[in-house]
C-alpha positions in Angstrom: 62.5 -3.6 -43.3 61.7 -3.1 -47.1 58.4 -3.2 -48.6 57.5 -4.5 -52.1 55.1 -2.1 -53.9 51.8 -3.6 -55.1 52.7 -2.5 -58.8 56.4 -4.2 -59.0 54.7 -7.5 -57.4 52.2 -7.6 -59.7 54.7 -6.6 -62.4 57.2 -9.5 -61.6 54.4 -11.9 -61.0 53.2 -10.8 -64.7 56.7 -11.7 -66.0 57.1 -15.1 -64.5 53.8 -16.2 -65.9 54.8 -14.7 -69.6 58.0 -16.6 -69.1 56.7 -19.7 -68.5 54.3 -19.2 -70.9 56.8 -18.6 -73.6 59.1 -22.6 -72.5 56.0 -24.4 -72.4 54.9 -26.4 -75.5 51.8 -24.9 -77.9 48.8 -26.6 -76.7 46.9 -28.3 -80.2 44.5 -26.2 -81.7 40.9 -27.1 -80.3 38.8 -29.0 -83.1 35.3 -27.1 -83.3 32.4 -29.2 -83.2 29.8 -29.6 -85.4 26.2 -27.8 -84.9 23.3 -30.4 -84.0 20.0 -30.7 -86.0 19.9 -30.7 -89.9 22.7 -29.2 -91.9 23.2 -28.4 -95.3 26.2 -30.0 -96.7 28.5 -27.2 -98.5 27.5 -24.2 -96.7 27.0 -25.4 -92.6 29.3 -28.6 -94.1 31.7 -29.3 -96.2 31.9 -33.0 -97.7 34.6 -35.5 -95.6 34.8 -37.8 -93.1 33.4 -36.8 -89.2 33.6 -38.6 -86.2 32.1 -39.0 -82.6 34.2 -39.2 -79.5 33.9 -42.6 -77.9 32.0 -41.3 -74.6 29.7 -43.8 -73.2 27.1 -41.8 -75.0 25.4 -42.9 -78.1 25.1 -40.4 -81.1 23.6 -40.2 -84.2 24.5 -39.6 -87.8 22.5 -39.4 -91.1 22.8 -38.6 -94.9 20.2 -36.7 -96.7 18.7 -36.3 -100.1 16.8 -33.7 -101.1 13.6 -34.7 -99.8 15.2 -35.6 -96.1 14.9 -39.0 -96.7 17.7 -41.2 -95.3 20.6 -42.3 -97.5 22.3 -43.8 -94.5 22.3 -43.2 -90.8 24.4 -44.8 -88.0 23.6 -45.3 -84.2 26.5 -45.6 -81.6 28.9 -44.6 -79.3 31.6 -44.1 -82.1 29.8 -43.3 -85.1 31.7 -42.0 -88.4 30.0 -40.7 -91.0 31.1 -39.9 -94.8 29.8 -36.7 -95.8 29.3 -36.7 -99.8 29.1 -33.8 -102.2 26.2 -35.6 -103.6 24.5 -35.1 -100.1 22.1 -32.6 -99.3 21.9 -32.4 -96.0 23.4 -34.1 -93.3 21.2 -34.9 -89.9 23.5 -34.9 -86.8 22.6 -35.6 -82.9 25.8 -35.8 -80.6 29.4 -34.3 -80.9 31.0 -34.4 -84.1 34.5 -33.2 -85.4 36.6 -33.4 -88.2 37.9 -37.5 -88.0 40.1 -38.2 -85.4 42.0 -41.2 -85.1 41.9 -43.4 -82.2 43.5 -46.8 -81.9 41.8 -49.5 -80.6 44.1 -52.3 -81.6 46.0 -54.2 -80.1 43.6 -54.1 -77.2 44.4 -55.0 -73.8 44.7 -58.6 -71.9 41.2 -57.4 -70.4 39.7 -56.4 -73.9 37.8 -53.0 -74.9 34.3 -52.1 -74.8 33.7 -51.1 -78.6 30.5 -50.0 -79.8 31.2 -48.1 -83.4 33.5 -48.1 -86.6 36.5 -48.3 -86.8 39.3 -47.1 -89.5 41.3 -50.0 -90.7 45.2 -49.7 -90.6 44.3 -46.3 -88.6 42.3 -47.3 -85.9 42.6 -51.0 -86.1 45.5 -53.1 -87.2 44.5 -56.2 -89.7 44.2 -59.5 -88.2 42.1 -61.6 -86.1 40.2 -60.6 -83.0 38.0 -62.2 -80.6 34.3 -60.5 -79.8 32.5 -61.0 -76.4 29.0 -59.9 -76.2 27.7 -56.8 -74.1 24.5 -56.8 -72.9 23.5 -60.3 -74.6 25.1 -59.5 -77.8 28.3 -59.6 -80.4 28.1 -57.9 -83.6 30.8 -57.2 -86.4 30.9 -56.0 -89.7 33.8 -55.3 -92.4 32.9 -52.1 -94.3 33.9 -51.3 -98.2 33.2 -47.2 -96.7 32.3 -45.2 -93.8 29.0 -45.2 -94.2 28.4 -49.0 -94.1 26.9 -48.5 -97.3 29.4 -51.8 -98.7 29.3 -54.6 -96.0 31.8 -57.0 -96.9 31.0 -59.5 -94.0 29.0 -59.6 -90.8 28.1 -61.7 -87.6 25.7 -61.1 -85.1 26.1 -64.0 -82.1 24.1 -64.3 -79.1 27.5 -65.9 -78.0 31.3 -65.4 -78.1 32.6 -64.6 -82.0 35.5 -63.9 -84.3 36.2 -61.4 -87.1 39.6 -61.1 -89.2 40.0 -57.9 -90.5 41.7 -57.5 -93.5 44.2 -54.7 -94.9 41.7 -53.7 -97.4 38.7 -53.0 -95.6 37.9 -49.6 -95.2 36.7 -49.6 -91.5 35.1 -52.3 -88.9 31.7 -51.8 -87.2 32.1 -53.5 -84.0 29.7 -53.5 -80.9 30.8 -56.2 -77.6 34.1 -56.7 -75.9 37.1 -56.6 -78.7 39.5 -59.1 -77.3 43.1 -60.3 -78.5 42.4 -64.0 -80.6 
């Protein structure tokens, strides 16, 4: 009867794990997030675009001047925020990263919950759409930035409602059921 010493085990079992290691695909770098609380933009910043996950959580996002006082802010579960070199400080509550797309178009049969903006012809494909209301409500707006600093158009409907986003709107702030037209 032969016995395996403990060392060549562990040796062989070290091997086999390096090998696999070594056919399996790189994993994508990790995106760091973003600290909370007040930051100031160019040193804990740098000036771009940010974005919130998407997780059934709402989050919060604000330019700054110089006195703290709010150039814009946004409130939702998808919240993307411009960062400007002309901004002082930037206030953030939630999980930010560097933007990430993440289509939302065409959305199912069933429709998507939506409650955020949206990056045209990244995010969500130009054309007509159908919004249900969540919790009593539809709202929509097409934005000239990120910030929603240009609103193009809005509609906010107690009811059922319809937006038609077009190629050259920057983004779409959305909240209700997005729905195919």
């Amino acid at each position: 009867m032969s016995r395996i010493r403990r060392p060549a085990l562990m040796a062989g079992l070290a091997l086999t794990a390096f090998a696999i290691a070594a056919c399996a695909p790189p994993a994508p770098p990790a995106m760091p997030s973003l600290g909370q609380g007040v930051l100031r933009v160019g040193s804990e910043i740098s000036p771009g675009v940010y974005s919130s996950p998407a997780d059934g959580h709402a989050d919060y996002a604000a330019r700054l001047d110089g006195n703290q006082d709010i150039i814009s802010n946004q409130y939702a579960d998808r919240v993307l925020i411009e960062v400007k070199p002309t901004d002082t400080y930037v206030e953030l509550d939630g999980t930010f990263v560097g933007y990430q797309p993440r289509p939302i178009t065409p959305p199912p049969a069933g429709g998507i919950d939506v409650d955020g903006t949206w990056v045209v012809n990244t995010e969500v494909t130009p054309g007509t759409y159908r919004l249900l209301p969540t919790d009593g409500s539809a709202y929509w707006a097409r934005l000239g930035d990120a910030n929603g600093d240009n609103i193009l158009a809005n509609d906010y409907q107690n009811g059922q409602t319809y937006i038609t986003v077009q190629p050259g709107d920057f983004a779409v702030e959305l909240s209700g059921r997005l729905m195919p037209a």
